[in-house]
Each structure stands twice: as C-alpha cells, then as structure tokens.
C-alpha positions as CSV (number, residue, x, y, z in Angstrom):
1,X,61.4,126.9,16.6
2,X,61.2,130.5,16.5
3,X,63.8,133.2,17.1
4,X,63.9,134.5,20.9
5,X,63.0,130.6,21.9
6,X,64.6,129.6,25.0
7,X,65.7,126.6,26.0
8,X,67.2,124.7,29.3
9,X,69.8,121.8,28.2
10,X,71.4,119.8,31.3
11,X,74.5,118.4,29.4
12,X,75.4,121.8,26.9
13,X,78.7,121.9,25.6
14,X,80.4,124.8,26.3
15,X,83.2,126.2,23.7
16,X,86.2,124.7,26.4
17,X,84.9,121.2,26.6
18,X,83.4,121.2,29.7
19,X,79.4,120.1,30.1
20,X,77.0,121.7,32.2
21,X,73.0,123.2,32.9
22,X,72.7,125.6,30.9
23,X,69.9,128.1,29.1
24,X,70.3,129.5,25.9
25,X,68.0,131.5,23.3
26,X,67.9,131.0,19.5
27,X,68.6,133.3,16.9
28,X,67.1,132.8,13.7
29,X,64.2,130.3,12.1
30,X,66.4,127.1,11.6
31,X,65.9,127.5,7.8
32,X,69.3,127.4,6.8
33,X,70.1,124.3,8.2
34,X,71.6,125.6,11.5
35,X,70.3,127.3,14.6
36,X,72.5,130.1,15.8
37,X,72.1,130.4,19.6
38,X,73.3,132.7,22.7
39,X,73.8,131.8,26.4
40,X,72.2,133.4,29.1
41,X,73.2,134.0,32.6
42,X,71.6,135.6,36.0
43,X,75.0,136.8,37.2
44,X,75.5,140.4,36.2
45,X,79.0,141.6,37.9
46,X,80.2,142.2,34.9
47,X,77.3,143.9,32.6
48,X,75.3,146.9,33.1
49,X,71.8,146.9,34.2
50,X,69.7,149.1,31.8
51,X,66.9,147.1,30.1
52,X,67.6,146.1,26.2
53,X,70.5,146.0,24.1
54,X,73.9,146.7,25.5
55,X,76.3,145.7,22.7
56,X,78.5,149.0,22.9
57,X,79.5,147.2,26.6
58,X,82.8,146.0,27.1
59,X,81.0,142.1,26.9
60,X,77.9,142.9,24.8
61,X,74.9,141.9,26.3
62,X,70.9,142.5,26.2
63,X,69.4,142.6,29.7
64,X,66.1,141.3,30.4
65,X,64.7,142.6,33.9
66,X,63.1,140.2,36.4
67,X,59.5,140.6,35.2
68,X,59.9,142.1,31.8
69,X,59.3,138.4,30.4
70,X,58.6,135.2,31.2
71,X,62.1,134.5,32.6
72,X,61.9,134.5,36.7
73,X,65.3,136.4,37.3
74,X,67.1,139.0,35.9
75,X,69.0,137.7,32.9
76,X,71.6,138.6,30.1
77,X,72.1,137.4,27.0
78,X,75.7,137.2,26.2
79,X,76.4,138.4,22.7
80,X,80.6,137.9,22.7
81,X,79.8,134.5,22.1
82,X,77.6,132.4,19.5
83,X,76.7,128.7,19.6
84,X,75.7,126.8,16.4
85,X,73.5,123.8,16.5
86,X,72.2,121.4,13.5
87,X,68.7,122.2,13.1
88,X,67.5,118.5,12.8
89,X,69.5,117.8,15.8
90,X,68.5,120.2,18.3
91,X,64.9,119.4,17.0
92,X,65.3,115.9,17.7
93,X,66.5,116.6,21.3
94,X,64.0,118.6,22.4
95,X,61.0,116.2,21.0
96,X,62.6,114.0,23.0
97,X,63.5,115.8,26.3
98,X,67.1,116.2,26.1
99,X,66.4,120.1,26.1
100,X,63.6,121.4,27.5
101,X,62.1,124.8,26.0
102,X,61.6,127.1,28.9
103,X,59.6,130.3,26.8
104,X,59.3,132.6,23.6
105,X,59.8,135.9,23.9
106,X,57.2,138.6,22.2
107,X,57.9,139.4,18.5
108,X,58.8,143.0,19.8
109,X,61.4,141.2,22.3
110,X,62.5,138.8,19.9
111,X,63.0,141.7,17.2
112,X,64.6,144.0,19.7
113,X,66.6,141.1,20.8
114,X,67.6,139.8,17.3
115,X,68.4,143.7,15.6
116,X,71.2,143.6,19.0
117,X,72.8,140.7,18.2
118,X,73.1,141.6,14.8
119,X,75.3,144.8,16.0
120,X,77.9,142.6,17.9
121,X,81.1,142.3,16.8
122,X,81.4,138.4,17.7
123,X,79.8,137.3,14.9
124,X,80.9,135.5,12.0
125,X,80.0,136.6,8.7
126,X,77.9,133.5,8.3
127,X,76.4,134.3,11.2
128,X,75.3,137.3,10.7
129,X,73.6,137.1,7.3
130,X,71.3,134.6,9.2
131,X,70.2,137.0,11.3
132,X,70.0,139.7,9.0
133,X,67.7,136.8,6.5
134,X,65.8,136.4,9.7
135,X,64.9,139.8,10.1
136,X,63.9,140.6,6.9
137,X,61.5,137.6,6.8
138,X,59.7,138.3,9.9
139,X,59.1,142.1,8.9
140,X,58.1,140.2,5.7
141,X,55.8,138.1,7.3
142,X,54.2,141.1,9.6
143,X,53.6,143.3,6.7
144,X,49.8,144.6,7.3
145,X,49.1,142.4,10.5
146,X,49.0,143.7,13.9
147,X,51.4,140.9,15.6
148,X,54.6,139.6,13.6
C-alpha cells in the first residue's frame, strides 16, 4: 500500500479496547515492517475548518473538504493519535476483505498530508523517522518525473 491509502475496517481496535467501524489512512510504504496509520472522522466540533494541515491546533488535525478528494464528507485526520499495524497483517486482511480500501489520495495530498503529520507532537520517535524515510523516498522516486 501506499502512503495517504484509506481504508474502512468494521472491527478496528481503538487504543481503549473497545471495537468499532472505523476509517483510517496510512502513513508510510510498509517497508519497515509496520504501517503507521491515523483515524479519520466527519465530526468537526472540535477542529478548525481551513483546508490542509492544522497541527498548530489544540488536537492537530489536516482537513480535507467535501469534494477536495475522493472522500464524500468533510473529514479530518486526527494527528494526536497514531495506530501501528504489522505490515503482513494488515496486508493479509485487506486481500481478504476484513478491511476494505476506500481511496488514495494524490501524491501532492499524500505529501501534503504526510510533511503534517511529521510536525505533530504525538509521535514517537520511531514513528517519526518512518515518515521522515517515507518522504525522502518518494521525492527520491519523483526526481525528473512529472507525477511522484
């Protein structure tokens, strides 16, 4: 999978416990051995409504507007919180249906979207260098080509 690839899982496990529909976009390539993800969510009462990267906001965010994308609602991706999922794992479930991807983003989304999350305070160390390595490859990868 790609960074800025999102994905619908029925049963994700949410840092409390608890089990529920939820959609989440990944971070980074996969290469390392672990996805890094974020959740998303359509409820905005407590984020700002300016397109792109908020992470200077009280609950760092980056706001996609109804339209700017493929998703059909306004939606945020929450950056006070990161998810980490086995690569082979998360694979396996959506070959076989257990998470459904839903879109990819644009490589300038994606990029705007990954360079955001790598400003929020939230993430580990670890964390961080992954998205950093992911960054660096893709403007690797899109030296002297149009598209990344």
């Amino acid at each position: 999978m790609t960074p800025g690839t999102f994905l619908f899982d029925r049963k994700f496990q949410f840092k409390d416990g608890e089990k529920g529909e939820k959609i989440f976009v990944i971070l980074n390539n996969g290469d390392s051995g672990t996805y890094i993800a974020a959740k998303t969510t359509s409820k905005g009462d407590r984020y700002g409504i300016q397109y792109g990267c908020q992470v200077l906001e009280r609950f760092a965010n980056f706001y996609f507007v109804q339209g700017s994308c493929f998703l059909h609602k306004n939606t945020w991706v929450q950056l006070d919180a990161f998810f980490e999922f086995k690569s082979e794992k998360l694979m396996q479930k959506v070959i076989i249906g257990d998470i459904n991807q839903i879109g990819i983003l644009q490589c300038t989304q994606a990029s705007e979207l990954l360079m955001c999350a790598s400003h929020s305070e939230d993430l580990s160390l670890a964390q961080e260098k992954i998205i950093l390595q992911t960054i660096e490859s893709a403007r690797e990868a899109s030296v002297g080509e149009a598209a990344c």
